[in-house]
DOROZA-93907 format. One line per field, with one value per residue: residue number from 1; residue in one letter; x, y, z of N, C-alpha, C, CB in turn. Coordinates in pm, 1 decimal. Glycine has a CB too. Layout:
<gutors>
n <- (NUM  ...)
res <- (a  ...)
npx <- (X  ...)
npy <- (Y  ...)
npz <- (Z  ...)
capx <- (X  ...)
capy <- (Y  ...)
capz <- (Z  ...)
cpx <- (X  ...)
cpy <- (Y  ...)
cpz <- (Z  ...)
cbpx <- (X  ...)
cbpy <- (Y  ...)
cbpz <- (Z  ...)
</gutors>
This chain:
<gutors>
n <- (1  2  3  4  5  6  7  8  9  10  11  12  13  14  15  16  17  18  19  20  21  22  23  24  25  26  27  28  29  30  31  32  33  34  35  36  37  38  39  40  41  42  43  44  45  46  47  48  49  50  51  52  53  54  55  56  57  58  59  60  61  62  63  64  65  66  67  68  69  70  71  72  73  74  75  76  77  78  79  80  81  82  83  84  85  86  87  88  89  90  91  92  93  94  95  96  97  98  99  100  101  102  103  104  105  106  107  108  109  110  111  112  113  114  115  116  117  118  119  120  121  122  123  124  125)
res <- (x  x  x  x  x  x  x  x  x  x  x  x  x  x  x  x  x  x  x  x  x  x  x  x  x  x  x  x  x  x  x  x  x  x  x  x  x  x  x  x  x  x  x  x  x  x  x  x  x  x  x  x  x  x  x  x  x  x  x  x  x  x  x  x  x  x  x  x  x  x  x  x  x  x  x  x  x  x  x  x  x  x  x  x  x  x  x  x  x  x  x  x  x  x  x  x  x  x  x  x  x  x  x  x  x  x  x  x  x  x  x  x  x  x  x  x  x  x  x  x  x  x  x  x  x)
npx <- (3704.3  3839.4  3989.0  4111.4  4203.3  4315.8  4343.8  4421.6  4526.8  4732.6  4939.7  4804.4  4681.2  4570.1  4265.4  4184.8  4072.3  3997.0  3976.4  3924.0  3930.9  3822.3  3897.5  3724.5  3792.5  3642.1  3324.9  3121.1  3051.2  2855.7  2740.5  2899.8  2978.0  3174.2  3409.1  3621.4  3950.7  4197.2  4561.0  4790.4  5086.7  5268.0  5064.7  4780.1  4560.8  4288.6  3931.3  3724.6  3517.6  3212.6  2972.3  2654.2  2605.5  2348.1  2314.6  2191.4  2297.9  2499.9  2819.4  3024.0  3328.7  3407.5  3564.3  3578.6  3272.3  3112.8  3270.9  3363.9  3249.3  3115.9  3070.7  2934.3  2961.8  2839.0  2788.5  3030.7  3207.4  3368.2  3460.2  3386.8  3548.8  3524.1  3710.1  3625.0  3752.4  3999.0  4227.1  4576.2  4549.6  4415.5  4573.6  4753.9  4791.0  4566.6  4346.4  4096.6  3857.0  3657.2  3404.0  3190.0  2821.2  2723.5  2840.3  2931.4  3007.6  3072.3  3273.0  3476.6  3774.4  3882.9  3617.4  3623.8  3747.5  3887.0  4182.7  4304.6  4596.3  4664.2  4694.8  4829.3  4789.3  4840.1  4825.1  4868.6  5001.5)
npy <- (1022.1  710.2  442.7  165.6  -219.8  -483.4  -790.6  -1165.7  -1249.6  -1424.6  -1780.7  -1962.1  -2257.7  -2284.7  -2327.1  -2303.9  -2164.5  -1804.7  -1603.8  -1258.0  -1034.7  -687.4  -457.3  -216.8  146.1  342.7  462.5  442.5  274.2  149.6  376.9  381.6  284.4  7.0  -112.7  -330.5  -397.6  -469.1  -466.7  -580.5  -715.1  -504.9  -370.6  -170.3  -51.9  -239.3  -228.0  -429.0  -624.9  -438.3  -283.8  -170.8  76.4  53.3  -220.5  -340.3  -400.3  -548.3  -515.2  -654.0  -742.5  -851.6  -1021.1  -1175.2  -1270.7  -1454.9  -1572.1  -1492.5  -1374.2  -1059.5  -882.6  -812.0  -752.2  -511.8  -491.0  -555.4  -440.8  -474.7  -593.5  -828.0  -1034.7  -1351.9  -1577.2  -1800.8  -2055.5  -1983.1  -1857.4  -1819.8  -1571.6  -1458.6  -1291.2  -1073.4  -752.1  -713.6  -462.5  -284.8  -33.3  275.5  474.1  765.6  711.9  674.7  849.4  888.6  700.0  350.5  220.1  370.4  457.0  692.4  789.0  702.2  758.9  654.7  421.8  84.1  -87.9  -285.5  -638.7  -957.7  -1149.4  -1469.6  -1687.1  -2027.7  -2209.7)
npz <- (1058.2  960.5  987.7  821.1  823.0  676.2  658.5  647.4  392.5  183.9  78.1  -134.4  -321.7  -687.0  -709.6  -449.0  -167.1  14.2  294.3  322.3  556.1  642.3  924.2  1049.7  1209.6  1437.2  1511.2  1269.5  1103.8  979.5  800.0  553.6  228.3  111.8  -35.9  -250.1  -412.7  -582.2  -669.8  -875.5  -980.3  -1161.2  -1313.1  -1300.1  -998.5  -946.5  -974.2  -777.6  -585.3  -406.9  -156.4  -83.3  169.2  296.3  282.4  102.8  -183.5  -387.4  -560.8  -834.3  -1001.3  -1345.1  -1367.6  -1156.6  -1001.0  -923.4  -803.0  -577.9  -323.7  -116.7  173.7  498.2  837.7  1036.7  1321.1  1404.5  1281.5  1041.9  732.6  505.4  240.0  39.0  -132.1  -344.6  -539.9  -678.3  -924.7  -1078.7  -1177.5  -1005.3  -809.5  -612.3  -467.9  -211.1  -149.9  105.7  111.4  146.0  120.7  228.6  332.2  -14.0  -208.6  -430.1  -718.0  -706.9  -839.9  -917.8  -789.8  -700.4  -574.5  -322.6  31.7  250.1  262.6  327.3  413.6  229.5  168.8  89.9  -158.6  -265.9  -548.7  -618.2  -910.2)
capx <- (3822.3  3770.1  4085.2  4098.7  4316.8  4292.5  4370.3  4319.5  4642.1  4809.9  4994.9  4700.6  4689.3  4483.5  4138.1  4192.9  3988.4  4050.2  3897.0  3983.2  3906.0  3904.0  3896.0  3731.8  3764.9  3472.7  3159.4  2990.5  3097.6  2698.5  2742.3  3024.0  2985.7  3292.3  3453.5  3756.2  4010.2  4314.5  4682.3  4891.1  5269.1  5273.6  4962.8  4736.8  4472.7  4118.5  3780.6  3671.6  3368.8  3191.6  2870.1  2619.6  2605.6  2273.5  2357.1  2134.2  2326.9  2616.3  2849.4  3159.5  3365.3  3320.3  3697.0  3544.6  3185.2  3024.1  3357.4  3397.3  3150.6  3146.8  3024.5  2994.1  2942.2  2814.5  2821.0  3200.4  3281.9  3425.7  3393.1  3466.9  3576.3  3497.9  3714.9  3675.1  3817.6  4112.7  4329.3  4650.4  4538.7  4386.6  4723.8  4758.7  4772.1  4449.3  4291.6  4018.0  3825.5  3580.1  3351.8  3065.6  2720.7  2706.2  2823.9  2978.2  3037.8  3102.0  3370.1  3616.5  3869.6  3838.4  3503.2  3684.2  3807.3  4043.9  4203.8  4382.3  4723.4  4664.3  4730.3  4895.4  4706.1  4918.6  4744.2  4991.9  4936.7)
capy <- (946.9  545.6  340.5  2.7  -285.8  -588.2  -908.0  -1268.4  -1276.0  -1582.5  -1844.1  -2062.6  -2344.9  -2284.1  -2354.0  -2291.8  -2018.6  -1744.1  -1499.4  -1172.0  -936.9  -524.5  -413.1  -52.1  177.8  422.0  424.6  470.7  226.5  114.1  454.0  362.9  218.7  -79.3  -155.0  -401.3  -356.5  -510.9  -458.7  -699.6  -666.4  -409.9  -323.7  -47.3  -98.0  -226.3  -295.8  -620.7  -568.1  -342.3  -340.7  -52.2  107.7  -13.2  -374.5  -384.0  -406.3  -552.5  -527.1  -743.4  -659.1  -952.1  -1112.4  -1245.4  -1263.3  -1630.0  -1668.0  -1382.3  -1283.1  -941.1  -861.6  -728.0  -723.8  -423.1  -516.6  -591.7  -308.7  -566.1  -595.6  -977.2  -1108.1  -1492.5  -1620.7  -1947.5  -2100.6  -1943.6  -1863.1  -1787.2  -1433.2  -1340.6  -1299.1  -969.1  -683.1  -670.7  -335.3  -230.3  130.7  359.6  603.5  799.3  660.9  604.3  954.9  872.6  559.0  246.6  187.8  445.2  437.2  817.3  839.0  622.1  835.2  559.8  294.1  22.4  -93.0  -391.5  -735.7  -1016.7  -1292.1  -1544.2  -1798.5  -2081.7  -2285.4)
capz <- (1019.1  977.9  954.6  760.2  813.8  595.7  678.1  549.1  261.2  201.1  -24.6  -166.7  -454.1  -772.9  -662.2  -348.5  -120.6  120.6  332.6  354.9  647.7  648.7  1034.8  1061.7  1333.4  1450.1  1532.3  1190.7  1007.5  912.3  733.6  484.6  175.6  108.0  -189.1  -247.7  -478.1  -642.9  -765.9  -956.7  -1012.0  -1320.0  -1295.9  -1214.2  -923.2  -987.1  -873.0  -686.0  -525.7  -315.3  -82.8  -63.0  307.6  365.0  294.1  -6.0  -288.9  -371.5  -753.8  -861.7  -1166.1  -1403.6  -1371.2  -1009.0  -1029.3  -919.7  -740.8  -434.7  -175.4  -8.6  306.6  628.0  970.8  1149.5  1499.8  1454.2  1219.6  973.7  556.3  433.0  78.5  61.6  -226.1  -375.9  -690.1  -716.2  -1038.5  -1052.6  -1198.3  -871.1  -749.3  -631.7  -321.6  -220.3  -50.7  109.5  142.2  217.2  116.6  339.4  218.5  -166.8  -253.0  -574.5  -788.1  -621.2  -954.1  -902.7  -676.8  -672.9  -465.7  -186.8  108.2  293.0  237.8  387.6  363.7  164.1  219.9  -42.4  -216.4  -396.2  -561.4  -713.1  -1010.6)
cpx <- (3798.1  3985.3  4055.5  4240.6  4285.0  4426.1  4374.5  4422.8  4676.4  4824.3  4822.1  4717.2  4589.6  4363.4  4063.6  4076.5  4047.4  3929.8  3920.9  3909.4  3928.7  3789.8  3859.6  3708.4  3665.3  3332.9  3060.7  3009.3  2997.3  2675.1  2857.8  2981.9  3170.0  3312.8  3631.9  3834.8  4151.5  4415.1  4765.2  4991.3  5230.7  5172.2  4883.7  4595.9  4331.7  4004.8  3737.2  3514.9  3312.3  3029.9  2813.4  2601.7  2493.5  2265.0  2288.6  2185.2  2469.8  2687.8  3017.9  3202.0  3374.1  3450.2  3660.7  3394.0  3132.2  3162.3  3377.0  3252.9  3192.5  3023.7  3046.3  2922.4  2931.1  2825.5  3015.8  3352.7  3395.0  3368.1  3486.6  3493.3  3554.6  3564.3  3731.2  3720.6  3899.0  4177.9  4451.3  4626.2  4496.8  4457.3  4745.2  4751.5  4637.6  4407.4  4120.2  3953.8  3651.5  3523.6  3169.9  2948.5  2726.6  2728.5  2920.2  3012.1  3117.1  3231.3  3501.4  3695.9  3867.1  3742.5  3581.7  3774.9  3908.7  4033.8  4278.1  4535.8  4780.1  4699.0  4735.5  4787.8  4777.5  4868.8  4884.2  4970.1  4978.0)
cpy <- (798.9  538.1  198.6  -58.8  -444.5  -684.0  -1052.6  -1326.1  -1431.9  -1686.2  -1936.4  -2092.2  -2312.9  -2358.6  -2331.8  -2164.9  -1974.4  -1615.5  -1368.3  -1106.7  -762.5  -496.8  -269.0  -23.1  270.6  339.0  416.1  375.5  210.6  193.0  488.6  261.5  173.8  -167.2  -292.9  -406.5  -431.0  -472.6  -598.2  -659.1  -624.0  -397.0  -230.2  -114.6  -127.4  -279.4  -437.3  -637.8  -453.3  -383.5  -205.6  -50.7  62.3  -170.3  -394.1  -399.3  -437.0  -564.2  -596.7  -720.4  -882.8  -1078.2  -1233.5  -1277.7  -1399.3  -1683.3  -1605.8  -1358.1  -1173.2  -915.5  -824.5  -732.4  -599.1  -373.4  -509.0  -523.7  -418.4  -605.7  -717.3  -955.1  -1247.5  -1470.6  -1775.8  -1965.6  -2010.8  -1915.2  -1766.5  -1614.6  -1347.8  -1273.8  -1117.0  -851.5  -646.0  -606.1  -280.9  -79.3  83.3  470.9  630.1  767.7  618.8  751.7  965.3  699.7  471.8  153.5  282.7  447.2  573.9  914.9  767.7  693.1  786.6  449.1  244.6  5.4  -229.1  -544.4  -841.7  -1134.3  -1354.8  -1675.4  -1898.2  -2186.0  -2491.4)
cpz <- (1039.6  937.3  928.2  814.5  788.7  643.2  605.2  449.8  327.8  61.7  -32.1  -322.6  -553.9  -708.7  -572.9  -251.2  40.3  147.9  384.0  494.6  621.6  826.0  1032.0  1202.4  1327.0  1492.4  1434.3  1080.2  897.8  783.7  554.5  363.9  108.2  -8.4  -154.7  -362.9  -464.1  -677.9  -809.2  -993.1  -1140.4  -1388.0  -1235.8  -1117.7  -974.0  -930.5  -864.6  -722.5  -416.5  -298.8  -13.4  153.9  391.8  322.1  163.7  -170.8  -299.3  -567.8  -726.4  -1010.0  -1225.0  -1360.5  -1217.7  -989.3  -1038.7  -826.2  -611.2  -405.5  -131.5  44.4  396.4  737.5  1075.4  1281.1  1489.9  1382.1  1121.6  806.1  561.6  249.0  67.6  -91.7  -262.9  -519.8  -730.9  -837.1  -995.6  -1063.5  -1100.7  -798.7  -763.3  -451.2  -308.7  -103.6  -39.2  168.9  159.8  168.1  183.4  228.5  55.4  -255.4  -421.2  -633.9  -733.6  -702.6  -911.2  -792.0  -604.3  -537.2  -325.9  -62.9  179.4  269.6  312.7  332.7  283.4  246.1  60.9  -36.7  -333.9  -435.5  -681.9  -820.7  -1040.9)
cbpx <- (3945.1  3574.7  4167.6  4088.1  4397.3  4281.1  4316.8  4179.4  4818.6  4707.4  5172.1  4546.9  4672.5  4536.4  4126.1  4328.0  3784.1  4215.5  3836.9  3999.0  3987.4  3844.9  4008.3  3615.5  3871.3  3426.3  3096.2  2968.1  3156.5  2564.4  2748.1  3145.1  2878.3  3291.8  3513.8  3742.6  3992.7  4304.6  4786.6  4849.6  5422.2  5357.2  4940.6  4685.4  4472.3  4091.6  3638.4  3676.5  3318.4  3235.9  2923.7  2459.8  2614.4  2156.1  2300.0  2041.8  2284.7  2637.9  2855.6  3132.6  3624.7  3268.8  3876.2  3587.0  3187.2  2993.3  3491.0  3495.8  3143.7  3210.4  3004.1  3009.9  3016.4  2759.3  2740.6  3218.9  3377.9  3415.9  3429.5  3328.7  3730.3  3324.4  3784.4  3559.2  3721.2  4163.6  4258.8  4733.8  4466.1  4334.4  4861.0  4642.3  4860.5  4372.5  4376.0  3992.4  3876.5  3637.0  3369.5  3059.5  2640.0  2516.7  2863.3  3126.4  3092.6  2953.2  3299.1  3604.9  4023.4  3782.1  3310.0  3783.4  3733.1  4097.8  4238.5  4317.8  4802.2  4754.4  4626.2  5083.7  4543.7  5072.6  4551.6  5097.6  4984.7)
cbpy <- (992.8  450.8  338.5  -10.3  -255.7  -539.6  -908.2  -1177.3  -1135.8  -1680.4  -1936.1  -2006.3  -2493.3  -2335.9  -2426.9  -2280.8  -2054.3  -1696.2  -1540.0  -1096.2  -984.0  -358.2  -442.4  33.5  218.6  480.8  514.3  630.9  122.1  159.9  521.9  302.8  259.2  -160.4  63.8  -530.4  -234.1  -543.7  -362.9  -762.9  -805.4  -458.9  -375.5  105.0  -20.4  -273.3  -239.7  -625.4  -673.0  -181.2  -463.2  -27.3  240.5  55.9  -479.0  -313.3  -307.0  -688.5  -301.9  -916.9  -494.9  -918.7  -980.8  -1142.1  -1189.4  -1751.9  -1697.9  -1206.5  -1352.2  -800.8  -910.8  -585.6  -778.3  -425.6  -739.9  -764.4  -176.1  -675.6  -436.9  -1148.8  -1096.7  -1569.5  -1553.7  -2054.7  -2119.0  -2002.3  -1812.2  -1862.9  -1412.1  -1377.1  -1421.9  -969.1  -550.8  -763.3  -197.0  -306.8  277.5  392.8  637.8  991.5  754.1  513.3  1050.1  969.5  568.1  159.3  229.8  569.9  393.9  815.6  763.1  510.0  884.5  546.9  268.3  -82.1  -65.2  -355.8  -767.8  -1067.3  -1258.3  -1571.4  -1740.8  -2145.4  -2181.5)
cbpz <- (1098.1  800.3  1047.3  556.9  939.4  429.7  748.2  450.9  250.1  319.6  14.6  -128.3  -426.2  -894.5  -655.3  -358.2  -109.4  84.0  401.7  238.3  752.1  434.9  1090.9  968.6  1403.6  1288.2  1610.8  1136.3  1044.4  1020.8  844.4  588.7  113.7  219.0  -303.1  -212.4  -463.2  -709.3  -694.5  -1076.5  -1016.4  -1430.0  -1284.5  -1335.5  -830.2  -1102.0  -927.1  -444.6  -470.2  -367.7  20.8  -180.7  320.3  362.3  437.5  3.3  -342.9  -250.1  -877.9  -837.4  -1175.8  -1600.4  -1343.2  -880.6  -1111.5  -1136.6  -817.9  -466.5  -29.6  -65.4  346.2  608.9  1002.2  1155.2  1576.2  1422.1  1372.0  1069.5  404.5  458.2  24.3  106.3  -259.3  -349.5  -808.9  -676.3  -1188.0  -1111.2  -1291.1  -774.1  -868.0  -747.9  -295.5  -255.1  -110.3  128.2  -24.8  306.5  -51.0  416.4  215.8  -200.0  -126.9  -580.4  -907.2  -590.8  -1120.6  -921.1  -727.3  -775.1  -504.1  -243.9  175.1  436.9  134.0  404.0  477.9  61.3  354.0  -38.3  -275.3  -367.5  -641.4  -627.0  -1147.1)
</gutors>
């Protein structure tokens, strides 16, 4: 059982940047590949980024891609987001998960066993 808890939300100006946090508990975290994931008011959820379990690989869906970082910290059982340059469109609840090693597609929300309980990102124009 891992529990997430994402951190990091907050009002920020077009351009602006923020850093998210997801807090896991356990001991295995090393073992977990970590995805991040989006909703937007009247919208259905979608993929960020994510960051294979052994650190080597990381994918970003294209809407973010030269502008977010993901990452993670081992020792401190901790997955980042680094966002810079802001648009208002980023604007959205943003969640992070969990699934054991790389046992299915790092795209679907599907393969992801837990998730957090989100946290808000309002970017203002």
């Amino acid at each position: 059982q891992v529990q997430l808890v994402e951190s990091g939300g907050g009002l920020v100006q077009a351009g602006g940047s923020l850093r998210l946090s997801c807090a896991a508990s356990g001991r295995t975290f090393n073992t977990y590949t970590m995805g991040w994931f989006r909703q937007a008011p009247g919208k259905e959820r979608e993929f960020v980024a994510a960051l294979r379990w052994t650190g080597t690989s990381t994918y970003y869906a294209d809407a973010v891609k030269g502008r977010v970082t993901i990452s993670r910290d081992n020792a401190k059982n901790t997955l980042y987001l680094q966002m810079n340059s802001l648009k208002p469109e980023d604007t959205a609840v943003y969640y992070c998960a969990a699934q054991q090693y790389s046992r299915g597609s790092y795209y679907y929300q599907t393969n992801y066993d837990y998730w957090g309980q989100g946290t808000q990102v309002t970017v203002s124009s």
